[in-house]
N, C-alpha and C positions, 0 to 999 in steps of 0.2 A: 309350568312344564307340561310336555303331550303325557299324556296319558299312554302307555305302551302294551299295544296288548300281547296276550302271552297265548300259547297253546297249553291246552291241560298237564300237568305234571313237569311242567318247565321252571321252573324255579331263576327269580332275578337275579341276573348276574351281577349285579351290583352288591360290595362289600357291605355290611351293616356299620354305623359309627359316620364319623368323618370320613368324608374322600381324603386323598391321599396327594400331597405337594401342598399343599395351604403354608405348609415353612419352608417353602423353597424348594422341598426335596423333590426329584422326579419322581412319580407312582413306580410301582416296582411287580414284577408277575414271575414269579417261580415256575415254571412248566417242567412237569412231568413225562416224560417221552420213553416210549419201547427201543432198546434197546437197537432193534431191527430198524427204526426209522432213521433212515440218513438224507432227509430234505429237511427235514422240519425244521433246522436253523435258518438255513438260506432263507425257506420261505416269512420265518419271523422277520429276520431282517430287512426284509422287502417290505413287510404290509404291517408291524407293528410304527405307532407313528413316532419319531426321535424324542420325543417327549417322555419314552414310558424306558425305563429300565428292565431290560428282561437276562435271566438266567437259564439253564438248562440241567435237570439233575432226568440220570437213567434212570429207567428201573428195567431189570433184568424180568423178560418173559417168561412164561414155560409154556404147558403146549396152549395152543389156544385153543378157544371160546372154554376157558374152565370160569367154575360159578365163582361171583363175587366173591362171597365168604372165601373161598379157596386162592384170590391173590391179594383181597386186603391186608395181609400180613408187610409181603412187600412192598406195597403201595406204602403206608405207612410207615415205614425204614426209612421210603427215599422221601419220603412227604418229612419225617422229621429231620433230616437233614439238610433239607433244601430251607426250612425253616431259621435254620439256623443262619442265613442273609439276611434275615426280618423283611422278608417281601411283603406287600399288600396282599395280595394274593397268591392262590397256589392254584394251576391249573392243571389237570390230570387231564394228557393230551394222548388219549388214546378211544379212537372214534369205537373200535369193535368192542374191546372192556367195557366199556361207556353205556353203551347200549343193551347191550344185548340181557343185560337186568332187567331192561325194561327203566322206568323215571325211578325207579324205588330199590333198584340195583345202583342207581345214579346218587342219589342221597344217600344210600350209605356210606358211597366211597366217599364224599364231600362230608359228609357228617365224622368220619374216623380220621379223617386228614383235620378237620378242624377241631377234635375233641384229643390228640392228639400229637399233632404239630400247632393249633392255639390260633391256625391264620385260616381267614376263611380260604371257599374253594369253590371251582367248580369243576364240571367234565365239559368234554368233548358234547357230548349226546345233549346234556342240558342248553352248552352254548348256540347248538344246531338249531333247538326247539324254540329257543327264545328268539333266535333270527330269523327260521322261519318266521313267526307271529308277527315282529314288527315291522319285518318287508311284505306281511299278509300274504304271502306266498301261499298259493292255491294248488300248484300242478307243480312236483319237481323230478325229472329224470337224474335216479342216482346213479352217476359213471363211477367205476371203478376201475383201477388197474389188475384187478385183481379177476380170479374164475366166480362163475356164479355161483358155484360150493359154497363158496366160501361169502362173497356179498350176502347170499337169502338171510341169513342169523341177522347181521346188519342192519339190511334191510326193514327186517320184521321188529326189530329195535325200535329204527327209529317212526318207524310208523306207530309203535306202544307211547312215543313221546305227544303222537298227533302229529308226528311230521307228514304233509299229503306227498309221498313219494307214490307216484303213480307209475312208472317205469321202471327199467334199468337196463343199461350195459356194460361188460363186461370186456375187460381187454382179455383174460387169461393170462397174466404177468402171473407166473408161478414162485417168486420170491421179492423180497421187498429189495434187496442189492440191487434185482430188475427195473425194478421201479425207479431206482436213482438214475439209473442210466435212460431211462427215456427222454428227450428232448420237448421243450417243450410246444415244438414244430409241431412232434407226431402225436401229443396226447389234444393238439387244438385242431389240424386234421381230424383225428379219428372222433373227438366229440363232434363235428359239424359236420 
């Protein structure tokens, strides 16, 4: 096997033990999602590959950019019940939570979802960092839908991961309902 390389504080996304379908079963991914997010199925469905079974448990937000410690309670509520399908994995798919720990805001959440719901885990921010590394990604322009208020936290995240985001733009999309409604004409315009 290649050798993969990683950027500092990235941690391998890969489950520890056996992979998973070796008896047949499809592998299986619990995700995690903010309540507020209304693409994230669609988009699963389009780019995870028919091979992998995936599920979707909420968790309810409060205000945002609050410190880890301050939403790992919920996290863990919805992590142990998302547990309860026996997924292979559980993925906490929220890029701004994720981040903005810093790698060590990131491993707690992965580490209280697994010392608690018993399945491993990862985040958003960790999965960024690791694909950064083995696409060796040099120079990345971070677009968002969102105001620059609000991306810079983000931003300064994922750069704590070693992600080299050297840019960004900003659509100013002031809610995430917004965001659903963008097409996806006007958000491949506005990036080019």
């Amino acid at each position: 096997p290649c050798a993969r390389p990683q950027l500092p504080g990235a941690p391998s996304l890969m489950p520890p033990g056996q992979p998973s379908g070796e008896d047949g079963a499809r592998p299986s991914i619990a995700l995690i999602i903010p309540t507020v997010n209304t693409v994230a199925e669609g988009d699963l469905g389009k780019f995870l590959p028919p091979s992998v079974a995936w599920r979707v448990a909420r968790w309810v937000t409060g205000k945002a950019r609050q410190r880890v410690a301050d939403i790992l309670p919920g996290i863990v509520d919805v992590a142990v019940g998302a547990a309860a399908g026996s997924p292979d994995m559980i993925g906490f798919a929220c890029t701004a939570a994720s981040v903005v720990g810093g790698p060590a805001g990131s491993r707690e959440i992965t580490e209280a979802i697994r010392r608690h719901a018993g399945i491993a885990a990862v985040t958003t921010g960790a999965a960024i960092a690791e694909a950064a590394g083995i696409l060796r990604l040099r120079r990345i322009l971070f677009c968002s839908p969102f105001d620059e208020d609000y991306d810079r936290p983000e931003i300064e995240g994922l750069r704590s991961f070693g992600v080299p985001v050297i840019s960004s733009a900003s659509l100013g999309v002031r809610s995430a309902a917004q965001c659903a409604r963008l097409a996806p004409r006007q958000i491949t315009e506005w990036v080019m």
